[in-house]
N, C-alpha and C positions, 0 to 999 in steps of 0.2 A: 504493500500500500504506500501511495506518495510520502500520506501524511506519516508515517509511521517513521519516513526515511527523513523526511522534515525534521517532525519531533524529538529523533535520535543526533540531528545535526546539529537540535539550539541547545541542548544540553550538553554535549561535547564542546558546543563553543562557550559553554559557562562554563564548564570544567575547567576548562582552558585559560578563560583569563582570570579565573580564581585562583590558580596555581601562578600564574604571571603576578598575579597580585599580592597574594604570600610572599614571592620573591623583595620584589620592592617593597615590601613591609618590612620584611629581614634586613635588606641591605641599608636601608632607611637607619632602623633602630641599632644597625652595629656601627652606622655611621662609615659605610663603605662607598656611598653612592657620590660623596659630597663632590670628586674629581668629575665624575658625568655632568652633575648639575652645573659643577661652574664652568665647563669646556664648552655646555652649551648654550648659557648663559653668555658666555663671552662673543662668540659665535653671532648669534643672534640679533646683542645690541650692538655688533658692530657694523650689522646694517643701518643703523638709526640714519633720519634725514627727517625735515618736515614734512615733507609728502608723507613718506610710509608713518610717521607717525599718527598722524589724521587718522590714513589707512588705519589701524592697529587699534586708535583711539572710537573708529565706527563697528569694527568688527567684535571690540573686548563689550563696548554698550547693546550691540542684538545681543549677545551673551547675557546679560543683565536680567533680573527676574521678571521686571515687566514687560520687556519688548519680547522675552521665548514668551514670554504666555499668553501675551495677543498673537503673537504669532501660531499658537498651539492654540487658540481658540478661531482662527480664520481657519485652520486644518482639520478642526472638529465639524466646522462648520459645514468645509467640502463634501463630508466624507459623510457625515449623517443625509446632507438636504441636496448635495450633485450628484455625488456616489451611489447611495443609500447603503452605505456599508455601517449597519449601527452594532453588529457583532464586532470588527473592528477599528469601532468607538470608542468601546469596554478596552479594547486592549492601549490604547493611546493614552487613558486617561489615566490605567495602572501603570503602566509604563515612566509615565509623566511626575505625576504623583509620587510616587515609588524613590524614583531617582532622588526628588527633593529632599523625600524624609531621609533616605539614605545618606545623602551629602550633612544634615543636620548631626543626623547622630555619629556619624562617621569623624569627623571634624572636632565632634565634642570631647569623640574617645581618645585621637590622636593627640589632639593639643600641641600641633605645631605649629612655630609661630615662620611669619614669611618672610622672604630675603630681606635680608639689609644694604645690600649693595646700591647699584645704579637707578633708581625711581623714577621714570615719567609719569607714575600715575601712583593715588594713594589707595589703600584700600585700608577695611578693617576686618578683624575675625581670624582665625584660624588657618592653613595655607594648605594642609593635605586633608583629603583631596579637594581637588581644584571643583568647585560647583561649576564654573563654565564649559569644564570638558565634559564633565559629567553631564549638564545638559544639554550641553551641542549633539552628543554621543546617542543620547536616547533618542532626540526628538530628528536627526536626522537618520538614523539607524532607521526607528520605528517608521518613519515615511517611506525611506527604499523599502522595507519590508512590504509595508501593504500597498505601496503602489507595484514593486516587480513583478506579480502576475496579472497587473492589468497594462504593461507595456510588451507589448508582442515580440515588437524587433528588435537584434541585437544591438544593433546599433544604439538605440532608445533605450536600453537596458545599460548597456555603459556608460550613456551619457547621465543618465539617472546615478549610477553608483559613484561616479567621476564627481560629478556636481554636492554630492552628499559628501563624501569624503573630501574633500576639497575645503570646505566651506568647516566641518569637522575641525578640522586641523590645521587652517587658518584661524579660527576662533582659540584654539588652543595654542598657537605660537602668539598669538597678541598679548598671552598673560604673561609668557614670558619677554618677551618683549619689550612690555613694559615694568619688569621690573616687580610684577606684584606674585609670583609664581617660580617655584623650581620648576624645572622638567619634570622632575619624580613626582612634582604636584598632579603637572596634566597627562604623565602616562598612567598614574595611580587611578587620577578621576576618569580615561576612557575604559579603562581594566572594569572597576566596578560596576559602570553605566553594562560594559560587554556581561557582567553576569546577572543583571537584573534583568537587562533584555536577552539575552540568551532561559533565562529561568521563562519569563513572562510568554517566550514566544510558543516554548517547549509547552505550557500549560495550553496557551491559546491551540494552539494545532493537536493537543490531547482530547480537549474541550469538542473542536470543528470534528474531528475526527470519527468521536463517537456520535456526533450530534450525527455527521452523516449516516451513518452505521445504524441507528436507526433508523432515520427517515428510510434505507435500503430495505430493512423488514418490515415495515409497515408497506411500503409497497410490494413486496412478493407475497 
């Protein structure tokens, strides 16, 4: 069965960035990571210029809580009233949802505090994990997700995956970038984001699965 081969692939992919995420925990707390983070760090902000800053300065504010979640309420909107996808509505919202409180309690339990170095931007709270990668991660994750079976051609399929990743990981180099973020921050926060929506999608496609599975016996 498709779904079954589906279901089996988003829980391998939580497995997966669960154990990546263990890692960077570890190296974190033994304090082995620090030459990663400032090699990339250095790297980074020695692109600075006013242009890319701007750039950096638009891409780290969609990041921000109120612009993902009108933005994640225009995509609710698609998908219940253009779509009529309101099964995966449910999955958007858990998704959504899920990430945030994850980033809360996550942050609370780490209690790291954020670089001290080069600053073009201030922030406050906590530094691992990074909530902008975390919700760049879900909310463009969860969209290729429920849009790839309704794009036929390849072409349209990479551009979809290209566009999401993209935009991913440019929201997550602006935090380092500017200064408010390790790297270990924002691979930490897309690691997390990859096992709530790897969990979430594994349940969804458990759910669709049996859902069809009946509907198949009521009609024989």
């Amino acid at each position: 069965m498709k779904w079954a081969g589906r279901l089996l692939s988003a829980y391998g992919f939580a497995l997966l960035a669960a154990v990546c995420f263990g890692v960077v925990v570890l190296l974190i707390g033994e304090r082995r990571i620090g030459g990663f983070d400032s090699a990339v760090i250095s790297a980074v902000q020695g692109w600075e210029s006013p242009g890319l800053t701007k750039l950096m300065e638009g891409l780290t504010w969609f990041g921000r809580t109120g612009p993902i979640s009108a933005f994640s309420v225009v995509v609710m909107v698609l998908l219940y009233f253009a779509l009529g996808h309101r099964r995966e509505l449910i999955l958007f919202l858990a998704v959504m949802l899920g990430t945030s409180l994850l980033n809360k309690v996550l942050k609370g339990f780490f209690h790291r505090e954020r670089p001290s170095l080069h600053r073009l931007a201030e922030e406050t709270g906590y530094s691992f994990p990074s909530g902008h990668a975390m919700a760049s991660f879900a909310l463009f994750g969860v969209i290729a997700y429920l849009l790839w079976r309704h794009v036929r051609s390849g072409g349209g399929r990479l551009a979809l995956a290209a566009v999401c990743a993209l935009l991913t990981l440019a929201i997550g180099i602006s935090r380092i970038y500017l200064g408010v973020h390790y790297p270990s921050d924002v691979i930490g926060g897309y690691l997390v984001s990859g096992i709530w929506l790897g969990l979430a999608i594994g349940f969804y496609e458990r759910r669709s699965g049996n859902h069809k599975h009946r509907q198949g016996e009521k009609r024989s």
